[in-house]
Kinemage of the C-alpha trace (Angstrom):
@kinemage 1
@onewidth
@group {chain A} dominant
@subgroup {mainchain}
@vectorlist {calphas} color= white
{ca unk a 1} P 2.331 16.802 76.898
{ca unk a 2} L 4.816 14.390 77.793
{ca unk a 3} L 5.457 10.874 78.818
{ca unk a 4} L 5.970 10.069 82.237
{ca unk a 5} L 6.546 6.384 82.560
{ca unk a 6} L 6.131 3.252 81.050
{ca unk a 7} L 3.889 0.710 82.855
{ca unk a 8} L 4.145 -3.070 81.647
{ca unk a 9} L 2.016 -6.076 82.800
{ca unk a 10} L 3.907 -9.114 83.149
{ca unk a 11} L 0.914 -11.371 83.031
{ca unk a 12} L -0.803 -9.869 80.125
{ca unk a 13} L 2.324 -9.406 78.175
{ca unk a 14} L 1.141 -5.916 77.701
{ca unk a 15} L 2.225 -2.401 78.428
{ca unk a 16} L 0.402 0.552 78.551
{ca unk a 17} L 2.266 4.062 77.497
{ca unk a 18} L 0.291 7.169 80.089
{ca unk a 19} L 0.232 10.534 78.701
{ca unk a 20} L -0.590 13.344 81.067
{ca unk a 21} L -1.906 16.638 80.259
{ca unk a 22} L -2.551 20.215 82.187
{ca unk a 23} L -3.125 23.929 81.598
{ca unk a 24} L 0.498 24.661 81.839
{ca unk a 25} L 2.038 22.568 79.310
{ca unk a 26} L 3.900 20.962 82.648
{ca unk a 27} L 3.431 16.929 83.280
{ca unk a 28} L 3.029 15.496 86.872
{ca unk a 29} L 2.068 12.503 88.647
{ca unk a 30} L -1.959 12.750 89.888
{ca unk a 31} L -4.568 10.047 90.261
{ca unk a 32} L -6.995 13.037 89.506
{ca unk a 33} L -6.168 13.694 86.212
{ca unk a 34} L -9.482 14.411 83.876
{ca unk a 35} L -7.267 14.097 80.467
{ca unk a 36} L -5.591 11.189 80.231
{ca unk a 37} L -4.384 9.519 77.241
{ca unk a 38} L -3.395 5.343 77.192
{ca unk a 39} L -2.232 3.662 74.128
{ca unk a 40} L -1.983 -0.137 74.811
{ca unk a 41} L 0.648 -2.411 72.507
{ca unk a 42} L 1.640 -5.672 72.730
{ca unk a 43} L 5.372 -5.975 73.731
{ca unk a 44} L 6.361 -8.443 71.592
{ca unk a 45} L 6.309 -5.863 68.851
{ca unk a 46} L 8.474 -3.072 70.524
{ca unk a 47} L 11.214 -2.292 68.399
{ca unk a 48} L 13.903 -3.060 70.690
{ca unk a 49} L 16.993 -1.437 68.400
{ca unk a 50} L 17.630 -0.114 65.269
{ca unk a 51} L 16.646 -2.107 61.399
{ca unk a 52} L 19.496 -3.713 59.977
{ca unk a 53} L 18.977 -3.490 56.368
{ca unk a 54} L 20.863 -5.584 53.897
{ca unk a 55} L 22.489 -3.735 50.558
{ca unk a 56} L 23.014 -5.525 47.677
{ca unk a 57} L 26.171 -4.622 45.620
{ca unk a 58} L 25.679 -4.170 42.031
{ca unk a 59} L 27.901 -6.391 40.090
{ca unk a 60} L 30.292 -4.366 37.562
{ca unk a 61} L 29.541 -5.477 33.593
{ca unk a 62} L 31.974 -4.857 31.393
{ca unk a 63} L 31.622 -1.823 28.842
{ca unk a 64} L 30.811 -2.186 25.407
{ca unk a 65} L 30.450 -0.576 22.121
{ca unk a 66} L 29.650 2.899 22.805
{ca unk a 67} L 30.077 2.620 26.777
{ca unk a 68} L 34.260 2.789 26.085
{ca unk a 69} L 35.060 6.172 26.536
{ca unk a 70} L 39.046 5.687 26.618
{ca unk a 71} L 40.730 8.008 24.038
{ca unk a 72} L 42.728 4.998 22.984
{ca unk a 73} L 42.648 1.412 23.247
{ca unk a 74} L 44.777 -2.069 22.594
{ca unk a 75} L 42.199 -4.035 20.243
{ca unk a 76} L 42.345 -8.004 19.919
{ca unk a 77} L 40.123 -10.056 17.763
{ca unk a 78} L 37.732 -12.775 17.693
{ca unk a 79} L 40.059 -15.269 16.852
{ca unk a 80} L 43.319 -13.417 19.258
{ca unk a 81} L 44.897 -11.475 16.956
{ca unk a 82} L 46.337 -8.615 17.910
{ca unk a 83} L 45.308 -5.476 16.127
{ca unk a 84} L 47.137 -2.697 17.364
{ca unk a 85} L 45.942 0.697 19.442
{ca unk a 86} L 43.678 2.772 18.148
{ca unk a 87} L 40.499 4.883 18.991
{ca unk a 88} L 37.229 3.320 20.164
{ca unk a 89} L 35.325 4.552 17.149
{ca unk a 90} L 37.151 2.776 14.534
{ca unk a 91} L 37.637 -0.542 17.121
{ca unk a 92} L 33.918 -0.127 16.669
{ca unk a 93} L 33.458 0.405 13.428
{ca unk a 94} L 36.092 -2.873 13.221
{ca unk a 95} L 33.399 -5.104 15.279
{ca unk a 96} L 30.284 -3.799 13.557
{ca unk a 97} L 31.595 -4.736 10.330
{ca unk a 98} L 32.239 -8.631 11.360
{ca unk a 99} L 28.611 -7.957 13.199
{ca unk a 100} L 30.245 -8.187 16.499
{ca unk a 101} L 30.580 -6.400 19.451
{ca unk a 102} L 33.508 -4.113 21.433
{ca unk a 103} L 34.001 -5.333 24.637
{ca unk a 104} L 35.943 -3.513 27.653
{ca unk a 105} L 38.427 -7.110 28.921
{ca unk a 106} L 41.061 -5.199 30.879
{ca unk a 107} L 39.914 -1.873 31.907
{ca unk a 108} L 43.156 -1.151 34.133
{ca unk a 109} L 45.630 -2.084 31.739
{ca unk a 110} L 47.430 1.259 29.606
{ca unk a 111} L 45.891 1.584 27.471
{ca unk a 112} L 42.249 -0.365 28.580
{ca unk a 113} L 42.425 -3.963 25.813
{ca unk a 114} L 38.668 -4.856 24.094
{ca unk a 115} L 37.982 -7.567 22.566
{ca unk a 116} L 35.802 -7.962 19.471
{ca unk a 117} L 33.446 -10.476 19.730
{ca unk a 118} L 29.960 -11.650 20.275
{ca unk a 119} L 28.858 -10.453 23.450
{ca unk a 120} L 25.564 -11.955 24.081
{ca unk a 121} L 27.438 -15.695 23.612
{ca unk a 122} L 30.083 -14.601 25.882
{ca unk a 123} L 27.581 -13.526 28.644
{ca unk a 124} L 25.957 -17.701 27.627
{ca unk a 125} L 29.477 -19.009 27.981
{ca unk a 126} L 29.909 -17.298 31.525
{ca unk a 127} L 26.567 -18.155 32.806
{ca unk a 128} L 27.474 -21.772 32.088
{ca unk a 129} L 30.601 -21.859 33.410
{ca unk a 130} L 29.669 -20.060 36.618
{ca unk a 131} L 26.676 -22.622 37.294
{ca unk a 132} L 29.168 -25.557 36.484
{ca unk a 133} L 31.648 -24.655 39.607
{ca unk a 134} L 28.618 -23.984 41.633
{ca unk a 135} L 27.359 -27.108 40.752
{ca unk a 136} L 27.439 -29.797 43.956
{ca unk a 137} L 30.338 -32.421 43.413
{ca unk a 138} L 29.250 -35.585 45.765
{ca unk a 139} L 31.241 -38.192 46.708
{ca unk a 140} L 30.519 -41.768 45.689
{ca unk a 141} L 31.984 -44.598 47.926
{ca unk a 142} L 33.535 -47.813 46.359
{ca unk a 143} L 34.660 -50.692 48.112
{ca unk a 144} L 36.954 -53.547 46.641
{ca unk a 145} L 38.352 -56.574 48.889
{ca unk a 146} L 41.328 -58.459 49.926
{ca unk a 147} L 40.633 -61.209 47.738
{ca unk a 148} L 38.620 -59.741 44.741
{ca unk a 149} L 38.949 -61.609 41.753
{ca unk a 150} L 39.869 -60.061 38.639
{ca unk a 151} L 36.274 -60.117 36.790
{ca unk a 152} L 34.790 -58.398 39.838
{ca unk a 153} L 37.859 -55.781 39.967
{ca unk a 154} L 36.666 -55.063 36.252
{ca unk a 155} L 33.394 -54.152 37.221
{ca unk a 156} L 34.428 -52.339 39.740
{ca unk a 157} L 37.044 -50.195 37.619
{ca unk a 158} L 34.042 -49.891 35.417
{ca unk a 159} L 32.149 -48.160 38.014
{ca unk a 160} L 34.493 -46.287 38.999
{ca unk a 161} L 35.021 -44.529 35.329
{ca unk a 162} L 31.174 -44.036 35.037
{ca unk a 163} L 31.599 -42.130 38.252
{ca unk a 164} L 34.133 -40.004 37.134
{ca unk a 165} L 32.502 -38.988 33.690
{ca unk a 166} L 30.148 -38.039 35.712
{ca unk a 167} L 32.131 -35.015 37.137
{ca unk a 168} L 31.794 -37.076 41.114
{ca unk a 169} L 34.929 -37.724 43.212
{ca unk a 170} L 35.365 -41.879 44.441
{ca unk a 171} L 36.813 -42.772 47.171
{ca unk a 172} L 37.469 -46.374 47.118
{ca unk a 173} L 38.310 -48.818 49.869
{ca unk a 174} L 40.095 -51.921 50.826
{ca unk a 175} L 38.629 -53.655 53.835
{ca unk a 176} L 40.856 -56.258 55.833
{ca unk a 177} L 39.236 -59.106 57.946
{ca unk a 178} L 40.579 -61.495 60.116
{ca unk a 179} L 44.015 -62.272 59.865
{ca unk a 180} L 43.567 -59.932 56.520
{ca unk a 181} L 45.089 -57.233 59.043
{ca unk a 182} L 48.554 -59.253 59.291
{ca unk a 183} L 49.268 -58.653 55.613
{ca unk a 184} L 48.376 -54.514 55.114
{ca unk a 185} L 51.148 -53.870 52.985
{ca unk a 186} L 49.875 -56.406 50.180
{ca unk a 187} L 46.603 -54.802 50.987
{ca unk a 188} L 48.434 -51.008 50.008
{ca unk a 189} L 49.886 -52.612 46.774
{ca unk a 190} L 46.382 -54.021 45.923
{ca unk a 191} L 44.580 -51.342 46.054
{ca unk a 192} L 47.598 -49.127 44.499
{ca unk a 193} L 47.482 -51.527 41.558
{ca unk a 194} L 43.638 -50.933 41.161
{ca unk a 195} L 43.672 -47.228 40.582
{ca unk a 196} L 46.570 -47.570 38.179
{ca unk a 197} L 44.715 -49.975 36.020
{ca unk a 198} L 41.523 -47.423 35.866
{ca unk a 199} L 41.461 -46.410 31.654
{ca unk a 200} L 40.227 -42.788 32.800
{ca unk a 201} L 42.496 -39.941 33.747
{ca unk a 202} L 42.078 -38.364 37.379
{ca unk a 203} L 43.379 -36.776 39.664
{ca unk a 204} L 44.096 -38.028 43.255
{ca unk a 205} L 43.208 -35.286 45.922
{ca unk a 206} L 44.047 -37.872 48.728
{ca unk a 207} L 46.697 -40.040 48.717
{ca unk a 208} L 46.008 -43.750 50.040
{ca unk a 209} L 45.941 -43.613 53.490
{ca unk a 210} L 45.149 -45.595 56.607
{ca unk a 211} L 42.108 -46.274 58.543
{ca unk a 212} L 41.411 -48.850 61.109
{ca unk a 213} L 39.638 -51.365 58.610
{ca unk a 214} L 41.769 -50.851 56.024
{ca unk a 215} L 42.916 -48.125 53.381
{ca unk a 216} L 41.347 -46.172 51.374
{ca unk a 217} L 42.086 -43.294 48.507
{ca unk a 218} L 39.956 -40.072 47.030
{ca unk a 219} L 40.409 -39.529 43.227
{ca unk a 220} L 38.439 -36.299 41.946
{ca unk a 221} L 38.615 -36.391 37.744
């Protein structure tokens, strides 16, 4: 048994697999055949190529309490003391007496440092920290003018602390109008005077720059 071609139908989106069959064991190409086999599949589902599969690495925890197996280790303590080198067993015996635990911190160092310390609120600590840098910073968009009077200048500095309390970069602009545009290096000092006079400490991850209706400047807290 064998398979001797592969027929497909371009109109029925089908193809159709023949299987021929004789006394011999031998294939060949008859329209007199009294054993023939068809298996009919829809070509959409022909597996062109092989699966690609997707493996997930296992992220490495660190060792603890028993899991150290290093003949000896650098211990530090809860609060960063330095305790000296000594075996696993008493660094243990050390963490279970304070009802903490041993924890592997640098594994490649000679000899591997723990740490004694509560493990399950360092593991709460991490968590949080990891989910606060994955955590979506937007952008919020303030815009003072040429001529802004002090009161509304306050409420815009206002703003622009509540926005970066918040954890969100501002990017605040100065728009010119008019014959505005003839005076853009009051405009530069205007706006550089703003930021100075915001009561919140930042950062200022672009420096005032340029832009055809004005300037503008990015401050990130």
């Amino acid at each position: 048994m064998f398979v001797h071609y592969l027929q497909s139908n371009q109109q029925t989106n089908y193809a159709c697999r023949i299987l021929y069959i004789n006394n011999t064991g031998h294939g060949f190409e008859s329209h007199h055949l009294h054993h023939v086999i068809c298996l009919t599949i829809n070509h959409k589902y022909i597996r062109r190529g092989p699966i690609k599969r997707t493996f997930v690495q296992k992220v490495q925890r660190e060792k603890i309490n028993e899991q150290i197996r290093a003949d000896k280790i650098r211990v530090i303590d809860e609060i960063g003391t330095q305790l000296g080198i000594m075996s696993p067993s008493e660094a243990l015996e050390m963490a279970r007496d304070r009802e903490m635990d041993l924890v592997e911190v640098s594994p490649l160092a000679t000899p591997p440092v723990c740490r004694i310390m509560d493990y399950g609120k360092f593991q709460y600590q991490h968590a949080k920290s990891t989910k606060v840098k994955a955590k979506k910073i937007d952008v919020k968009e303030l815009r003072i003018g040429f001529r802004t009077d002090m009161h509304d200048l306050g409420v815009r500095r206002n703003q622009v602390v509540k926005f970066l309390e918040k954890g969100n970069k501002v990017k605040i602009e100065i728009r010119l109008k008019g014959r505005e545009k003839m005076h853009k290096d009051k405009a530069r000092e205007n706006l550089a005077s703003f930021i100075k006079s915001i009561p919140f400490e930042y950062k200022i991850e672009q420096e005032i720059k340029s832009f055809p209706g004005g300037f503008n400047v990015v401050l990130m807290p």
